[in-house]
mmCIF entry with sequence, helices, sheets and N, C-alpha, C, O atoms, coordinates in Angstrom:
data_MODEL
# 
_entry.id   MODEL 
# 
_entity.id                         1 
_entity.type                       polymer 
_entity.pdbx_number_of_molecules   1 
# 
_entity_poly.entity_id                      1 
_entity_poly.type                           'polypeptide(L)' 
_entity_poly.nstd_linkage                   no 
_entity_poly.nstd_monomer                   no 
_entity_poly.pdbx_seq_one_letter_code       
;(UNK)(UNK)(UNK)(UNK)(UNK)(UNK)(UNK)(UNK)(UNK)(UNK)(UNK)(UNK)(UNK)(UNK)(UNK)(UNK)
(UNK)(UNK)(UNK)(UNK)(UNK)(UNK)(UNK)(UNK)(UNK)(UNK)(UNK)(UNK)(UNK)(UNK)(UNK)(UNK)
(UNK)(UNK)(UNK)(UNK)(UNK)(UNK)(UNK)(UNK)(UNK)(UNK)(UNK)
;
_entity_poly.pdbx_seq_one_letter_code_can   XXXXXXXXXXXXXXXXXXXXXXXXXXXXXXXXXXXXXXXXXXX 
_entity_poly.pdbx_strand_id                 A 
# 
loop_
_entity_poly_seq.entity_id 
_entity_poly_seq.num 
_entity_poly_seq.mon_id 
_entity_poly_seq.hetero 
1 1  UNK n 
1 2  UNK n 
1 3  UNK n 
1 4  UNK n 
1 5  UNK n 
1 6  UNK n 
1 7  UNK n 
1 8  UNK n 
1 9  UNK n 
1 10 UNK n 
1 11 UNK n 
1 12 UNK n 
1 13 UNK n 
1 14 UNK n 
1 15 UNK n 
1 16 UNK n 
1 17 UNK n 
1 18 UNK n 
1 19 UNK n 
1 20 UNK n 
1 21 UNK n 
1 22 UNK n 
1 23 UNK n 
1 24 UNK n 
1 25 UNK n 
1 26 UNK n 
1 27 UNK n 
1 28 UNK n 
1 29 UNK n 
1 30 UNK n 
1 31 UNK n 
1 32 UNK n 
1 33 UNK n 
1 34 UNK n 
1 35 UNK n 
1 36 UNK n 
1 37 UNK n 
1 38 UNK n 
1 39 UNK n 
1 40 UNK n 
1 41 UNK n 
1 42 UNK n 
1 43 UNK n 
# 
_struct_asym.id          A 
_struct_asym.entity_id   1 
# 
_struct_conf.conf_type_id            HELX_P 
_struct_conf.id                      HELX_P1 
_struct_conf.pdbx_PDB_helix_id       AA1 
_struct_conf.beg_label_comp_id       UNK 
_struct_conf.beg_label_asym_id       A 
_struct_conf.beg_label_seq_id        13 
_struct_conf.pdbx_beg_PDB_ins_code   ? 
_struct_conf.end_label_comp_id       UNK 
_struct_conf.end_label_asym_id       A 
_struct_conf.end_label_seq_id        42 
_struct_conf.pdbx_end_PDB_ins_code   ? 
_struct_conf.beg_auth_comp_id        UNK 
_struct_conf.beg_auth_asym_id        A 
_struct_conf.beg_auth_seq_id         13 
_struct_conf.end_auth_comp_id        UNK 
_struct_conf.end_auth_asym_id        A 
_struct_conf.end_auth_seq_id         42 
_struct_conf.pdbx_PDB_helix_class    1 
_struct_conf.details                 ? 
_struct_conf.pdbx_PDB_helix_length   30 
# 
_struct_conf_type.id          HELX_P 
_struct_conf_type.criteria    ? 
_struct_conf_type.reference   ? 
# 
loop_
_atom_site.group_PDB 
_atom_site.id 
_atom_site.type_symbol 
_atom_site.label_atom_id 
_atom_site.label_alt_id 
_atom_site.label_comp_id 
_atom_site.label_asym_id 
_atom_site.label_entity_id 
_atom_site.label_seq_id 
_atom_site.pdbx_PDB_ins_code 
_atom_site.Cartn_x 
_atom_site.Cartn_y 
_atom_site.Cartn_z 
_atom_site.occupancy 
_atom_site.B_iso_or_equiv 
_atom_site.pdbx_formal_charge 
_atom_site.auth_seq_id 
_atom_site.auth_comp_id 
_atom_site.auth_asym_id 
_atom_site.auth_atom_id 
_atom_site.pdbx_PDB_model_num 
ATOM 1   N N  . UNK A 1 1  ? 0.837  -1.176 0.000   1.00 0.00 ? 1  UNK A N  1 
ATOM 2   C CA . UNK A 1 1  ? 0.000  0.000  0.000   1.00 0.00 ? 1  UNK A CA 1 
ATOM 3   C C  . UNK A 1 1  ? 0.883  1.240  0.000   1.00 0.00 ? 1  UNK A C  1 
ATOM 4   O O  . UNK A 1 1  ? 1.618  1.344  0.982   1.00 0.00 ? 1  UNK A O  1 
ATOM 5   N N  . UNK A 1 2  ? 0.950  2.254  -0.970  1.00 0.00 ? 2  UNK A N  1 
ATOM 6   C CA . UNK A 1 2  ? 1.405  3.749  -0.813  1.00 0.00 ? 2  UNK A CA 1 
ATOM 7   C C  . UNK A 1 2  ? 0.799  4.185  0.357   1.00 0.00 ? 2  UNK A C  1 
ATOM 8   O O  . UNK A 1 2  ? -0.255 3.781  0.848   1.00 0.00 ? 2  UNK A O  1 
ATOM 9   N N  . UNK A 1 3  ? 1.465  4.943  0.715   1.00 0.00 ? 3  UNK A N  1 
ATOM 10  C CA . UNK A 1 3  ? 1.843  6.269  1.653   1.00 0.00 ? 3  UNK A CA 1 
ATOM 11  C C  . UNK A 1 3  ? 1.848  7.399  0.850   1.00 0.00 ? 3  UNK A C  1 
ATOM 12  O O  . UNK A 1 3  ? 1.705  7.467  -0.371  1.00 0.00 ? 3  UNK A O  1 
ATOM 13  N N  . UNK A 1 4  ? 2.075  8.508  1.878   1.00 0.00 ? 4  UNK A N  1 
ATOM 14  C CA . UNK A 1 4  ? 2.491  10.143 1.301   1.00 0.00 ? 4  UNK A CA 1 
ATOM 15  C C  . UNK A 1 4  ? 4.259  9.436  1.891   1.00 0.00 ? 4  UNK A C  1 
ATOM 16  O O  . UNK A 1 4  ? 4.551  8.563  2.707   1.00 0.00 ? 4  UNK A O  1 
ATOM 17  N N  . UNK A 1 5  ? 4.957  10.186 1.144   1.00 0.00 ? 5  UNK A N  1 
ATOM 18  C CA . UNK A 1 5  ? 6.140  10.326 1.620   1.00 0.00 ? 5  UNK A CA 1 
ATOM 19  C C  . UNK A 1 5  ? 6.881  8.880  1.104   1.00 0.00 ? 5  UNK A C  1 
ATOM 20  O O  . UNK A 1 5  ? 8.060  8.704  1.412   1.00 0.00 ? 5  UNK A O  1 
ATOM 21  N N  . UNK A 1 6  ? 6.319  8.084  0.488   1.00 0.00 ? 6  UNK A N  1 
ATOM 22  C CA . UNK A 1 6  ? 6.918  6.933  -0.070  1.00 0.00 ? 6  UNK A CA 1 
ATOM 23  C C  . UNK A 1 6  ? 7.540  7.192  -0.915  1.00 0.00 ? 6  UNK A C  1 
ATOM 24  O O  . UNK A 1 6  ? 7.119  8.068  -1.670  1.00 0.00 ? 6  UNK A O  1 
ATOM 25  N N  . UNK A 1 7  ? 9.076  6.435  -1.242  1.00 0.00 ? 7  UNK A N  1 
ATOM 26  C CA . UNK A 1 7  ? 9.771  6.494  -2.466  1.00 0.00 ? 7  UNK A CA 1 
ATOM 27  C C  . UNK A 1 7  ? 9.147  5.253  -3.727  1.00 0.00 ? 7  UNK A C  1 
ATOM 28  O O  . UNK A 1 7  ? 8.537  4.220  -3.452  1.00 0.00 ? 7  UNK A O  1 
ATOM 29  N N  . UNK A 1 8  ? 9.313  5.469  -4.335  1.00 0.00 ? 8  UNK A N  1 
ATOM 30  C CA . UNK A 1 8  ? 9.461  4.422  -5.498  1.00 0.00 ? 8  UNK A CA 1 
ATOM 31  C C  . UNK A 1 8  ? 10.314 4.678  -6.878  1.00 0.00 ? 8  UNK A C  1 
ATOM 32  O O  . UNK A 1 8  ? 10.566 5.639  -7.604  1.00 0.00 ? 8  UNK A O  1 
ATOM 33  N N  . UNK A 1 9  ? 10.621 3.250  -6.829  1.00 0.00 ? 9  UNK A N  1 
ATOM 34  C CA . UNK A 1 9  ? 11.928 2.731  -7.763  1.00 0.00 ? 9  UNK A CA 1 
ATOM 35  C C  . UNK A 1 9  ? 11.560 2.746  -9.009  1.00 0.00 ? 9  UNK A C  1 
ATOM 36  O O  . UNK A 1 9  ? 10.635 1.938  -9.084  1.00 0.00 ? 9  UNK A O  1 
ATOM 37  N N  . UNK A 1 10 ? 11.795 3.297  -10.236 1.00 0.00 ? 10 UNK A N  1 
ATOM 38  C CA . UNK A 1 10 ? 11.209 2.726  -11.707 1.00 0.00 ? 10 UNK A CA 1 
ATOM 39  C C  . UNK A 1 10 ? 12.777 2.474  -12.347 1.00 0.00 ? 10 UNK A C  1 
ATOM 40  O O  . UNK A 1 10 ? 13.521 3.452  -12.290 1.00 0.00 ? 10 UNK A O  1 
ATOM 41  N N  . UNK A 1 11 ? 13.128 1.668  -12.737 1.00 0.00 ? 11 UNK A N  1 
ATOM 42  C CA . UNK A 1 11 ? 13.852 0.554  -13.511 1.00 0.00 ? 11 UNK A CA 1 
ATOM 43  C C  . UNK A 1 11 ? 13.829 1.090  -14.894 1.00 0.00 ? 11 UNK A C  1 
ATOM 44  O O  . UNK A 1 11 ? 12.711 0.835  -15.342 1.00 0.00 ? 11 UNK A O  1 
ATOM 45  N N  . UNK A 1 12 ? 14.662 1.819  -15.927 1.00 0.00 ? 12 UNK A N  1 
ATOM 46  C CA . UNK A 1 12 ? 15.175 2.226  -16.966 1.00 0.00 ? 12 UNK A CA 1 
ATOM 47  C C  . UNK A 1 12 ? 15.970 0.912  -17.637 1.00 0.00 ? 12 UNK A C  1 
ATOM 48  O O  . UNK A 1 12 ? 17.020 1.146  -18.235 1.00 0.00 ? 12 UNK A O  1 
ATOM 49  N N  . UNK A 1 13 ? 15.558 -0.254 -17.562 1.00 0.00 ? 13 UNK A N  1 
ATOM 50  C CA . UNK A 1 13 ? 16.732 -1.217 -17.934 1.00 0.00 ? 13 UNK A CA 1 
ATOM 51  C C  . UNK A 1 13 ? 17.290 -1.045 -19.353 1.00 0.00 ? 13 UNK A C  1 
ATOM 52  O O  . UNK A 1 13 ? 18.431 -1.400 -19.651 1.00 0.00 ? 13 UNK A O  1 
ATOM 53  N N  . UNK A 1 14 ? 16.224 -0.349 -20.418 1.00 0.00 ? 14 UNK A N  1 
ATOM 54  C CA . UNK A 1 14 ? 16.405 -0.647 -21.945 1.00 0.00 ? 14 UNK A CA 1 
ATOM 55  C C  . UNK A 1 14 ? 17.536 0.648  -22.003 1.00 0.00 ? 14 UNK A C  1 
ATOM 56  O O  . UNK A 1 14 ? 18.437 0.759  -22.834 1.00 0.00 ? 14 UNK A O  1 
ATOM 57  N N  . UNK A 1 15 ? 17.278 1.429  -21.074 1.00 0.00 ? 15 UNK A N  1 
ATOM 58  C CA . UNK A 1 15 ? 18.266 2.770  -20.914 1.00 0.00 ? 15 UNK A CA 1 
ATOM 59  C C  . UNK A 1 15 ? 19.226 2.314  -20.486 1.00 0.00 ? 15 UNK A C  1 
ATOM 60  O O  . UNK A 1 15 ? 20.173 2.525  -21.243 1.00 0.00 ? 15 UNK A O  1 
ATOM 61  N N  . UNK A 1 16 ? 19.493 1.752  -19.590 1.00 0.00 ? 16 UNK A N  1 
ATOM 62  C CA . UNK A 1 16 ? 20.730 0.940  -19.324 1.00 0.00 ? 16 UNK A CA 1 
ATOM 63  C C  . UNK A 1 16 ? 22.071 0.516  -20.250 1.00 0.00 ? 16 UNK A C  1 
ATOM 64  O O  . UNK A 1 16 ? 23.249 0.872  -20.271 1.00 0.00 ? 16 UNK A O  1 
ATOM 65  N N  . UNK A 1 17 ? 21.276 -0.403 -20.974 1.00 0.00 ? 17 UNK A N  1 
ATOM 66  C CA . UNK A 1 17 ? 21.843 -1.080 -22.015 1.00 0.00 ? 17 UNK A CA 1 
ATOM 67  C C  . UNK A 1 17 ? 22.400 -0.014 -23.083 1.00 0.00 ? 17 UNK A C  1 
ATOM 68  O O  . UNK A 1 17 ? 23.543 -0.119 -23.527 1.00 0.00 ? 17 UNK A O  1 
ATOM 69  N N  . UNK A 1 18 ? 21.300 1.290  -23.571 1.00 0.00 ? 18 UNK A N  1 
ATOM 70  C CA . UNK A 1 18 ? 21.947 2.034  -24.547 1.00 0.00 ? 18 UNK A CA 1 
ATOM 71  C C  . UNK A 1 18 ? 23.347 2.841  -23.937 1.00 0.00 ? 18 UNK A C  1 
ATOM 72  O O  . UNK A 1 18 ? 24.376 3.157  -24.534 1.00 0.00 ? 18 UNK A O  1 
ATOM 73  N N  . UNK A 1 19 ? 22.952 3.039  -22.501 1.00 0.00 ? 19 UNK A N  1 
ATOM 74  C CA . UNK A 1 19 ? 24.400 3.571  -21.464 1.00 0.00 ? 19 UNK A CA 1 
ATOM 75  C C  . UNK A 1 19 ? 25.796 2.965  -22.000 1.00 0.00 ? 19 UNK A C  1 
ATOM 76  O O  . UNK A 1 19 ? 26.800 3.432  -22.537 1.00 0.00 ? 19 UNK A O  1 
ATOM 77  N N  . UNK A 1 20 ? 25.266 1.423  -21.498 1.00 0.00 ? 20 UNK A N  1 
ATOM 78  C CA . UNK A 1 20 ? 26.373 0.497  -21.631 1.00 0.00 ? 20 UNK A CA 1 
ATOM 79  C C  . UNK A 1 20 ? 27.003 0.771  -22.998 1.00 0.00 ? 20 UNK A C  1 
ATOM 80  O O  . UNK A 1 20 ? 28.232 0.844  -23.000 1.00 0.00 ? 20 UNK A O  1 
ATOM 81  N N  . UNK A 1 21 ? 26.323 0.946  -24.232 1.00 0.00 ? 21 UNK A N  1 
ATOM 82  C CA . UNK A 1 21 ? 27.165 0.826  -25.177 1.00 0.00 ? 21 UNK A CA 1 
ATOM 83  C C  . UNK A 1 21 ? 27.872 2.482  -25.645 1.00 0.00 ? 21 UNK A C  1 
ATOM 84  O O  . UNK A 1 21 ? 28.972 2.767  -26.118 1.00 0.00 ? 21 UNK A O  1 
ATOM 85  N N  . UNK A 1 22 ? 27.005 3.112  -25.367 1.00 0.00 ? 22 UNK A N  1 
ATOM 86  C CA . UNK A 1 22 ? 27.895 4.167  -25.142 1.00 0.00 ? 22 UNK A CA 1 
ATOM 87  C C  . UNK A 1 22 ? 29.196 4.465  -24.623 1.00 0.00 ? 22 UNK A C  1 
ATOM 88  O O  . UNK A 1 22 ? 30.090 5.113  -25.167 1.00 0.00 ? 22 UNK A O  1 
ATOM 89  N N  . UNK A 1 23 ? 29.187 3.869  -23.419 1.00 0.00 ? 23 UNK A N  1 
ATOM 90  C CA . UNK A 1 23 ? 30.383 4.101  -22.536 1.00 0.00 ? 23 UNK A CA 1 
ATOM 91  C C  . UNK A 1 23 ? 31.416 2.928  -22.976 1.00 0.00 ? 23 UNK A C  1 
ATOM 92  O O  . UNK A 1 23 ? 32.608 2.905  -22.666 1.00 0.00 ? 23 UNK A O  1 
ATOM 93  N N  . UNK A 1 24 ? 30.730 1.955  -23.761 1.00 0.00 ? 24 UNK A N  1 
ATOM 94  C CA . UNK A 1 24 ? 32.090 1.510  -24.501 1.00 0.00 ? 24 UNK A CA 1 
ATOM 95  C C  . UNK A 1 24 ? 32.589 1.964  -26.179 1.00 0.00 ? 24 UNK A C  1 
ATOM 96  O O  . UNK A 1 24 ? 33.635 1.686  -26.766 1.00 0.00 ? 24 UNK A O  1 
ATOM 97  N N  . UNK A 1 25 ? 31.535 2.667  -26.592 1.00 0.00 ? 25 UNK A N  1 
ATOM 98  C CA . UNK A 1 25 ? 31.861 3.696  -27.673 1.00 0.00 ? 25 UNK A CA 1 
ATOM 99  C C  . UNK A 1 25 ? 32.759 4.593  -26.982 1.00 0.00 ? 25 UNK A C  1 
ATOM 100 O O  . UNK A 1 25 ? 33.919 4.627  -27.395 1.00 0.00 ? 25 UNK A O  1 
ATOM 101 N N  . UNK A 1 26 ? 32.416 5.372  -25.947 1.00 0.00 ? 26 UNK A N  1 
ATOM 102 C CA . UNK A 1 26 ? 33.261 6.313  -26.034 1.00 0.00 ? 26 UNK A CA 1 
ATOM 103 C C  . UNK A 1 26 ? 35.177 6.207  -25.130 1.00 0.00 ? 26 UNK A C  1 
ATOM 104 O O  . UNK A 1 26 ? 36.157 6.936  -24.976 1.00 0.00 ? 26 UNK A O  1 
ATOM 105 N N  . UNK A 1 27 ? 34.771 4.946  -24.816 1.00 0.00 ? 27 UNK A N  1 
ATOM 106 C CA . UNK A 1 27 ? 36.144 4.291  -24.326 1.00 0.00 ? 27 UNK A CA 1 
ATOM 107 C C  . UNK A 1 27 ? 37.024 3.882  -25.575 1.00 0.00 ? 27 UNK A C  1 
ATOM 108 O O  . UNK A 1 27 ? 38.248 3.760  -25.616 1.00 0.00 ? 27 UNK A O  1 
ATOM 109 N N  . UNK A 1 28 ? 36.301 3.741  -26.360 1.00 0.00 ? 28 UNK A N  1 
ATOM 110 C CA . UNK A 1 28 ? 37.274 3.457  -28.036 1.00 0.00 ? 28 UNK A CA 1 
ATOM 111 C C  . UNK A 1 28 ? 37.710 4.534  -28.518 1.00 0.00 ? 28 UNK A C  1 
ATOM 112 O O  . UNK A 1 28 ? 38.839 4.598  -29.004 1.00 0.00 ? 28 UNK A O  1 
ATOM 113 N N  . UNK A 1 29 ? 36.680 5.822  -28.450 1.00 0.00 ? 29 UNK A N  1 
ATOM 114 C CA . UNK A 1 29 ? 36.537 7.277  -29.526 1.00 0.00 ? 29 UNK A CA 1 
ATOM 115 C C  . UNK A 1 29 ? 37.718 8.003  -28.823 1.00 0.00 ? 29 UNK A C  1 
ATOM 116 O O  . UNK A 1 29 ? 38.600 8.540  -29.494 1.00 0.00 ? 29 UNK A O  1 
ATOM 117 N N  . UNK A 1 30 ? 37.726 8.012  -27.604 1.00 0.00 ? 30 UNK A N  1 
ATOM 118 C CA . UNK A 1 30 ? 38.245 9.136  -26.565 1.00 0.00 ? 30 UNK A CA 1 
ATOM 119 C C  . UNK A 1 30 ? 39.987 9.060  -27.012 1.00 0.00 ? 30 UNK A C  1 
ATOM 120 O O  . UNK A 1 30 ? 40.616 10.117 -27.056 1.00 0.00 ? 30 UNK A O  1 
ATOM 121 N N  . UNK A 1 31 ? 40.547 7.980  -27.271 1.00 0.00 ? 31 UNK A N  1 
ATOM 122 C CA . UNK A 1 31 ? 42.072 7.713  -27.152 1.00 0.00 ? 31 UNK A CA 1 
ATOM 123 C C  . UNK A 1 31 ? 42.171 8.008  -28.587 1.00 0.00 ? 31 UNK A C  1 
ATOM 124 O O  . UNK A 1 31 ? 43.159 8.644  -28.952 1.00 0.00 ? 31 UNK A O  1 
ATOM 125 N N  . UNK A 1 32 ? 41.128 7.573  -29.631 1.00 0.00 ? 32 UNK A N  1 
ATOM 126 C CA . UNK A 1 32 ? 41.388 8.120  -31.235 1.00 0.00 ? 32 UNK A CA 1 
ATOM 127 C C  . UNK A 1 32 ? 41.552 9.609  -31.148 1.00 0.00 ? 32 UNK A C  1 
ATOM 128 O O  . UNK A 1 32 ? 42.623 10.054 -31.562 1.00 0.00 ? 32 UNK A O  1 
ATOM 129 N N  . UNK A 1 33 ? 40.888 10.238 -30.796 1.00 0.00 ? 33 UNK A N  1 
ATOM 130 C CA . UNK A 1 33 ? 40.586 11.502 -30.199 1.00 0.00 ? 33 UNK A CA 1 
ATOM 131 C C  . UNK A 1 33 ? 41.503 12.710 -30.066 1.00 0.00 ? 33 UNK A C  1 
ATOM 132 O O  . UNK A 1 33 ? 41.614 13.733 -30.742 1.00 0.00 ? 33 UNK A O  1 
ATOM 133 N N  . UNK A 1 34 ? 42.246 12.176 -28.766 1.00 0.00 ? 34 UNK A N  1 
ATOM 134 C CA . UNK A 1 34 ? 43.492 12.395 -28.408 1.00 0.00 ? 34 UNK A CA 1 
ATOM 135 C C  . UNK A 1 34 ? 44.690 12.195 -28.917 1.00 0.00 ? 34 UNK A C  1 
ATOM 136 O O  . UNK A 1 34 ? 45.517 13.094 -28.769 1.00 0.00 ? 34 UNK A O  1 
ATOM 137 N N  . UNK A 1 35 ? 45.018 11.131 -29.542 1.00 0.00 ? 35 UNK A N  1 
ATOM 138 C CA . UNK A 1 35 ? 45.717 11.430 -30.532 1.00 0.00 ? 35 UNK A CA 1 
ATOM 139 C C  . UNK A 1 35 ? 45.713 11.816 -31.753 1.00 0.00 ? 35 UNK A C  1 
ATOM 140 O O  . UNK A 1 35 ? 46.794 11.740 -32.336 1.00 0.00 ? 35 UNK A O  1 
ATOM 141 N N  . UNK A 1 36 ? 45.054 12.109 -32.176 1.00 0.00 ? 36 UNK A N  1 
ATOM 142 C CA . UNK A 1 36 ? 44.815 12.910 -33.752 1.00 0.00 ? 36 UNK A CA 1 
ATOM 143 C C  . UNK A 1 36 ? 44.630 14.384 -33.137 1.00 0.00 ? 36 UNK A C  1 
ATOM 144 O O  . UNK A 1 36 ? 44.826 15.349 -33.875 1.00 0.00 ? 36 UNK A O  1 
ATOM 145 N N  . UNK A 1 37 ? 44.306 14.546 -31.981 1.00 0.00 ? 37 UNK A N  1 
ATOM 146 C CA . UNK A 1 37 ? 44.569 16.399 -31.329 1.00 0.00 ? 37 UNK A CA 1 
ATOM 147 C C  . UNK A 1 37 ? 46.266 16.381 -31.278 1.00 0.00 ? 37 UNK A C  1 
ATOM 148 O O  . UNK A 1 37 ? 46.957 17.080 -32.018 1.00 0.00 ? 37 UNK A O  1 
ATOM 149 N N  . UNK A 1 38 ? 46.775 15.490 -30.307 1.00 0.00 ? 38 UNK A N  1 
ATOM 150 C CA . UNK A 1 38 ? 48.173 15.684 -30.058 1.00 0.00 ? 38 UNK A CA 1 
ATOM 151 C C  . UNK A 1 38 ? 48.992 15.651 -31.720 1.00 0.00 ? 38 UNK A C  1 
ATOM 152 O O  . UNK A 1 38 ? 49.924 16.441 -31.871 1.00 0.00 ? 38 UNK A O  1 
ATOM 153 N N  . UNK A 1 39 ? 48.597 14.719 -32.918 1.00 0.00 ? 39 UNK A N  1 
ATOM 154 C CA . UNK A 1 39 ? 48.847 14.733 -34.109 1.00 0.00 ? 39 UNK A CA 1 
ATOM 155 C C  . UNK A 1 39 ? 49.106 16.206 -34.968 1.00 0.00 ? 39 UNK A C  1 
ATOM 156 O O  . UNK A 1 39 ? 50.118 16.632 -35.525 1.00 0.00 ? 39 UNK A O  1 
ATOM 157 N N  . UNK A 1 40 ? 47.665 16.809 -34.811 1.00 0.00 ? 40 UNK A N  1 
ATOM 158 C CA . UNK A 1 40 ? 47.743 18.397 -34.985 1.00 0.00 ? 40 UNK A CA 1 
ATOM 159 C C  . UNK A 1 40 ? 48.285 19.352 -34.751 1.00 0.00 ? 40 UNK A C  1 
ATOM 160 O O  . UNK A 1 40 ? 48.290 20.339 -35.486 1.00 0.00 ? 40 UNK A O  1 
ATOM 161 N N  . UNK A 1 41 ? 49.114 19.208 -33.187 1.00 0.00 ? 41 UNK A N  1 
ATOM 162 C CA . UNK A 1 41 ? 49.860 20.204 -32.310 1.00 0.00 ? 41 UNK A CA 1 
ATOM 163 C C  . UNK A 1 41 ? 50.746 19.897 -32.685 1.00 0.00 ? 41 UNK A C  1 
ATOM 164 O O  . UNK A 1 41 ? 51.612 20.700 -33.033 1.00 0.00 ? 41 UNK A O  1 
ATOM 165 N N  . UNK A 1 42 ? 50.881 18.626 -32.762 1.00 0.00 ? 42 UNK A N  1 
ATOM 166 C CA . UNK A 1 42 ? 52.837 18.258 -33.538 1.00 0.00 ? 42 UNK A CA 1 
ATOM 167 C C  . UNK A 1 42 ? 53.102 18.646 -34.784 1.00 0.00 ? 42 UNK A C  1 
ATOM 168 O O  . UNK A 1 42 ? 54.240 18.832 -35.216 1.00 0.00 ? 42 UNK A O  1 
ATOM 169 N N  . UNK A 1 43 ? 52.197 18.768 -35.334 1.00 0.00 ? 43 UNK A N  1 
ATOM 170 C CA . UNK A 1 43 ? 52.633 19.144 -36.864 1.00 0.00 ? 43 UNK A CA 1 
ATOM 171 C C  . UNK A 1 43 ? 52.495 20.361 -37.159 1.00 0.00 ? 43 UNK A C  1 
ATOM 172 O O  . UNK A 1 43 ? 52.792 20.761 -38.285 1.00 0.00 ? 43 UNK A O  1 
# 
């Protein structure tokens, strides 16, 4: 039974998953990234 003052949980799981692949997209992108900036400054 709710209350006033009750929390409740809602579960994003499908959001989750698009997280997850993000954050391993951008664990690949980030180091390409960086070096093709440091590439630029050197040249």
């Amino acid at each position: 039974r709710m209350r006033n003052r009750d929390l409740v949980y809602v579960s994003s799981a499908p959001f989750a998953e698009v997280g997850k692949v993000l954050g391993v997209f951008s664990t690949v992108a980030a180091p390409i990234a960086s070096g093709a900036s440091l590439y630029s400054v050197a040249r």
